[in-house]
C-alpha positions as CSV (number, residue, x, y, z in Angstrom):
1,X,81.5,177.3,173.0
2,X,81.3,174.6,175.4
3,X,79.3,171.3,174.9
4,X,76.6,172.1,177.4
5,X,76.2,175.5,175.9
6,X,76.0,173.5,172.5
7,X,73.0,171.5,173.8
8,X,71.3,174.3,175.2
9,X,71.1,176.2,171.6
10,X,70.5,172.5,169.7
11,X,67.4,172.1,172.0
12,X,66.4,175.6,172.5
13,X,66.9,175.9,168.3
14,X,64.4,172.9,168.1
15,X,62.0,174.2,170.4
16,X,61.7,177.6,168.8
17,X,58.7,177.0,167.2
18,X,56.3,175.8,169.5
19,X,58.1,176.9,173.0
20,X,55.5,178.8,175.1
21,X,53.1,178.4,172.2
22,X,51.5,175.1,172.7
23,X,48.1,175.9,174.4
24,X,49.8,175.8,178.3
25,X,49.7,179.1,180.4
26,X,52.9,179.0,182.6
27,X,55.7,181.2,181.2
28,X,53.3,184.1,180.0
29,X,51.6,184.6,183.4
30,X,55.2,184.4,185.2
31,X,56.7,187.2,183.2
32,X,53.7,189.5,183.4
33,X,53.9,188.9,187.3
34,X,58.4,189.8,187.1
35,X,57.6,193.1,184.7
36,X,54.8,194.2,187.5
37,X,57.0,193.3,190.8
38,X,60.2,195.2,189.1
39,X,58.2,198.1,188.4
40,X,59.2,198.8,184.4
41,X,57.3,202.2,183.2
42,X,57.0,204.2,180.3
43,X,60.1,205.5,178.3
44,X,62.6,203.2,179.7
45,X,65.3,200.7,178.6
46,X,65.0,197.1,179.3
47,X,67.8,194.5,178.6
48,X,65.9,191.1,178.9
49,X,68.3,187.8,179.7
50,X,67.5,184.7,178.0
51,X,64.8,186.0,176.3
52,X,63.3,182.8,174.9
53,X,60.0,183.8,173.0
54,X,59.4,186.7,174.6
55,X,57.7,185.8,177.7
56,X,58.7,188.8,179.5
57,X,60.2,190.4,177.2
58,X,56.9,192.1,175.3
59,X,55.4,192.6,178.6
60,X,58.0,194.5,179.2
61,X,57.7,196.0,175.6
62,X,54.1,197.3,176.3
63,X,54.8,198.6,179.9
64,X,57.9,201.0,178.4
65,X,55.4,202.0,175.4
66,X,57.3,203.5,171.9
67,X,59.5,205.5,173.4
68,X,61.2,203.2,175.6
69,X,63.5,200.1,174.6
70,X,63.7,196.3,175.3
71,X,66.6,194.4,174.2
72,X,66.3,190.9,174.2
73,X,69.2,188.7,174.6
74,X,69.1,184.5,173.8
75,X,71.8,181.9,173.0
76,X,69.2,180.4,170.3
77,X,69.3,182.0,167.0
78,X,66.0,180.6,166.1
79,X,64.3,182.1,169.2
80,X,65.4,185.5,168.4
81,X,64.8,185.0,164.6
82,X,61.3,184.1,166.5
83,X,61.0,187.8,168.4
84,X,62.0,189.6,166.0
85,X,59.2,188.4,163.5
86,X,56.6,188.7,166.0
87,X,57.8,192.1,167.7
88,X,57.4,193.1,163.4
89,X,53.9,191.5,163.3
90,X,52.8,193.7,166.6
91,X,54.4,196.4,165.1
92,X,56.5,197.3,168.2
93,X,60.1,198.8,166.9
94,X,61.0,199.5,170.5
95,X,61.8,195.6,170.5
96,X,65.3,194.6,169.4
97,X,66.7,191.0,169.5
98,X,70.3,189.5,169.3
99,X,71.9,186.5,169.7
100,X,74.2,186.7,173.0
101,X,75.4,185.6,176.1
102,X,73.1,185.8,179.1
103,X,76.5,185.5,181.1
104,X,78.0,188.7,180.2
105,X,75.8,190.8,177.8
106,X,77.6,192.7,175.6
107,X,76.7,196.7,176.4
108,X,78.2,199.4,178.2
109,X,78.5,200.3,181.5
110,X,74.8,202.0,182.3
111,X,72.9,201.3,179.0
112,X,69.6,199.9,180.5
113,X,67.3,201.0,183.7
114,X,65.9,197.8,184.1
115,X,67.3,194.2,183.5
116,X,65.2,191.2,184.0
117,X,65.7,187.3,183.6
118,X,62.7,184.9,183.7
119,X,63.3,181.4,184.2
120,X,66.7,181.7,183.2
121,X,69.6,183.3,184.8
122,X,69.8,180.4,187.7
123,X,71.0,178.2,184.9
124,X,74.0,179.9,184.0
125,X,77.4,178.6,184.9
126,X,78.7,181.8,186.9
127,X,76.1,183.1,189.0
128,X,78.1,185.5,190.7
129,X,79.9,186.7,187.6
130,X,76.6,187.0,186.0
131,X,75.3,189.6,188.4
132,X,78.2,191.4,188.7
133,X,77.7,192.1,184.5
134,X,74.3,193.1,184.9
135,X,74.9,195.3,188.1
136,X,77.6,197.2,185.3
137,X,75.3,197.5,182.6
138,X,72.1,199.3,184.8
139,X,72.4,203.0,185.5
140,X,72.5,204.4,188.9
141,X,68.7,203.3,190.9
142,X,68.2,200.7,187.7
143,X,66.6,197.6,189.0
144,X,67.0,193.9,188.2
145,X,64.0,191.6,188.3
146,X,64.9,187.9,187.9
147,X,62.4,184.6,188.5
148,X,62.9,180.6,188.5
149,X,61.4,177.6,190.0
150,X,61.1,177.4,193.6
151,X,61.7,174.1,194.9
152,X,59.5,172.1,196.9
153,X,61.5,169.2,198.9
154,X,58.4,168.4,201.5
155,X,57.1,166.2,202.1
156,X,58.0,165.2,199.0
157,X,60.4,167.2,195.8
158,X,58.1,168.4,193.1
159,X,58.8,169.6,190.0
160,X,56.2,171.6,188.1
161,X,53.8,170.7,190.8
162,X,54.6,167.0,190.3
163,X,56.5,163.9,192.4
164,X,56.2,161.9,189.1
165,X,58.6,164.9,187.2
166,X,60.9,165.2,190.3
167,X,61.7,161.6,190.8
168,X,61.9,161.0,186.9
169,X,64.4,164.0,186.6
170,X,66.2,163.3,189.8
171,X,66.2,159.4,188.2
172,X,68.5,160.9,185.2
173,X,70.6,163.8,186.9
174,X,68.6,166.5,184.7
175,X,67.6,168.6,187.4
176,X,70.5,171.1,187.3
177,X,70.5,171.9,183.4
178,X,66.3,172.3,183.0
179,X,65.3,173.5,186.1
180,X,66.2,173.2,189.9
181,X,65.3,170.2,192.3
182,X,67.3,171.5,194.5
183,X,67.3,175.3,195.1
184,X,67.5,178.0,192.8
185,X,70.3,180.1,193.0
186,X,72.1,177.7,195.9
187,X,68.8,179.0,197.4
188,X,67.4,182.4,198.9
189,X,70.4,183.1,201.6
190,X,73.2,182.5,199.0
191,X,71.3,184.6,196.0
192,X,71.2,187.7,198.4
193,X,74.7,187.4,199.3
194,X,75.5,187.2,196.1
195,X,73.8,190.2,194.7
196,X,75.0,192.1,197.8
197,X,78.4,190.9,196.8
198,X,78.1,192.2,193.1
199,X,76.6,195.6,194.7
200,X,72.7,195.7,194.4
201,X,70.9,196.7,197.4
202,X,67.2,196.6,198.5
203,X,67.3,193.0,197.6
204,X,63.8,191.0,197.9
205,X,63.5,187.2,197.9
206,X,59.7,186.3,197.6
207,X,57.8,183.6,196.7
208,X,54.5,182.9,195.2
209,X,52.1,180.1,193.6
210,X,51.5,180.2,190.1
211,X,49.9,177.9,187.9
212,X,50.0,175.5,185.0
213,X,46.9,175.7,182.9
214,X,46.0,173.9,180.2
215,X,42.9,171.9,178.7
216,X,43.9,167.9,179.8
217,X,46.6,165.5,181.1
218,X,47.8,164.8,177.5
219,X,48.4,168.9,176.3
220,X,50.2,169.3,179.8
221,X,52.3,166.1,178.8
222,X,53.3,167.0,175.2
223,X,53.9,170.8,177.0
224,X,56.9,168.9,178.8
225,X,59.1,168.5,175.1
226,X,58.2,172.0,174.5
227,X,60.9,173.6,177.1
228,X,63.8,172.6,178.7
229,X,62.5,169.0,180.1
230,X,62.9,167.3,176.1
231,X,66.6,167.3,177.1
232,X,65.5,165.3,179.7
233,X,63.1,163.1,177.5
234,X,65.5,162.5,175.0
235,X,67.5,160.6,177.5
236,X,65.3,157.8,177.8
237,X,64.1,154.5,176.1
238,X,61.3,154.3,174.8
239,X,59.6,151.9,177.1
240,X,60.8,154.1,180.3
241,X,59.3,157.0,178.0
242,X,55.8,155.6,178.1
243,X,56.2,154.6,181.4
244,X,57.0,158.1,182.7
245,X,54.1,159.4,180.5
246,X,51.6,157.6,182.5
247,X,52.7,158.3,186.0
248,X,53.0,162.1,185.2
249,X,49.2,161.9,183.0
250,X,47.5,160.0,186.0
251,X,49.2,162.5,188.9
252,X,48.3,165.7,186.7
253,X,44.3,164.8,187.1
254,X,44.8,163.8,190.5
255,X,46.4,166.7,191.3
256,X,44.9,169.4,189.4
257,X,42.7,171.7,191.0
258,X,39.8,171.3,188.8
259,X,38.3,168.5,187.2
260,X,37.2,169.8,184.1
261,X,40.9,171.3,182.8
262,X,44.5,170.7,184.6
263,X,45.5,173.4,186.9
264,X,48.6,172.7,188.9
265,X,49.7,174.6,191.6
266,X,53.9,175.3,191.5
267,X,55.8,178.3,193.3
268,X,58.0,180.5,192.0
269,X,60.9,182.6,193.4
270,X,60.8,186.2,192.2
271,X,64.2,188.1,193.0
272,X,64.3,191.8,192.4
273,X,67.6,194.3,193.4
274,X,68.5,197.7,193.3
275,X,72.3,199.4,191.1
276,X,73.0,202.0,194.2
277,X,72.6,205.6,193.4
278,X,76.1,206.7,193.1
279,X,77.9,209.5,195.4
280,X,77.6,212.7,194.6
281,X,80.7,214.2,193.4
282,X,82.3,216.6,195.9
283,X,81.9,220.7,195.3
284,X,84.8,223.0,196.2
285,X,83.2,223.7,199.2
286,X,83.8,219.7,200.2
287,X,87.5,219.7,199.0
288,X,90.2,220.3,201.3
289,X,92.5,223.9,201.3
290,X,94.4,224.5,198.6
């Protein structure tokens, strides 16, 4: 295992607990909006990629109903120690868990009709490689659904609908390893070569708002160690700490789009792709004379 892939399970390991469960509505809304735009129905098999705390994954779970399957996938043992107790507590058995590699999951060729990744698969190392592995493991017509940040660089960068995030990431080179101030993928034109390159077709590139939501400055604020962005955190002082803290409290009111609760405004880049049907094999009436 390499070091970075050491710090991404030591973080994502401490997180477990409270990651996407800390009164903020971001992730939740984000994978219910991926299961829709993929088009996941009833009775089929789902292989979800960095599966975190299930954020798409049991929206995905509902939409295949008890006879179909999701398999989630996560580097973090305590996030899928974390699925698997709610998936028993909702009594849904057509969830599984493992730890894995979101890189190359481990399955055969054509085991899932569906394979999504949200707000995760534009941090792996191999991007390319990546989608090549998933194009493998989806049956003829399966479809992958994948979302991340979209960046905003004007007229200023933004990160989670903040300058104050931006220029405090961009300040400490954390960008690439939490989430993207610059473009997702190596942006839209270079993810839809790529997938064209591993074989999908009927490759979409969109991008919509979505929003942050939460009851005041301060939830939003402690909602940034719950995810990725403590790595970041953790790499400061203390007094750079507090001052960070203000600058991002007094821009999320200012910014918000109501006055009684914080609601930021940040777009997202949905992806989904299409395994090609594959050619039909030739009858004897296609073959040539004996």
């Amino acid at each position: 295992m390499t070091d970075a892939r050491r710090e991404a399970q030591r973080i994502f390991d401490t997180l477990a607990s409270e990651y996407d469960r800390s009164g903020v509505d971001y992730f939740g809304p984000v994978g219910e909006r991926l299961v829709a735009l993929v088009k996941i129905g009833s009775g089929e098999s789902v292989l979800d990629i960095g599966c975190g705390r299930g954020a798409v994954l049991f929206h995905a779970a509902r939409a295949v109903g008890e006879h179909g399957r999701v398999v989630g996938v996560d580097l973090s043992t305590a996030m899928v120690e974390a699925v698997r107790k709610e998936a028993r507590a909702s009594e849904m058995p057509q969830v599984e868990a493992m730890v894995g590699e979101g890189q190359s999951p481990p399955f055969p060729e054509q085991s899932f009709d569906v394979v999504t990744g949200g707000m995760s698969v534009h941090m792996l190392a191999d991007i390319p490689a990546a989608l090549r592995a998933y194009h493998q493991v989806l049956r003829p017509r399966g479809r992958l659904g994948l979302s991340a940040p979209a960046t905003v660089e004007r007229p200023a960068p933004e990160v989670f609908g903040l300058r104050s995030i931006a220029r405090f990431s961009a300040a400490h080179d954390a960008g690439s390893g939490i989430y993207p101030y610059t473009e997702a993928f190596g942006g839209a034109r270079r993810l839809r070569g790529d997938l064209l390159a591993a074989g999908f077709e009927e490759v979409e590139v969109l991008e919509e708002p979505a929003f942050i939501c939460t009851d005041s400055a301060e939830r939003f604020l402690r909602w940034t160690w719950t995810h990725g962005m403590r790595k970041l955190w953790e790499r400061v002082s203390p007094d750079e700490r507090r001052r960070a803290e203000r600058a991002i409290t007094t821009e999320a009111r200012a910014r918000s789009e109501r006055t009684d609760r914080i609601v930021l405004r940040t777009p997202v880049m949905y992806v989904t792709a299409v395994r090609p049907a594959l050619h039909a094999t030739a009858g004897p009436s296609d073959r040539d004379p004996a």
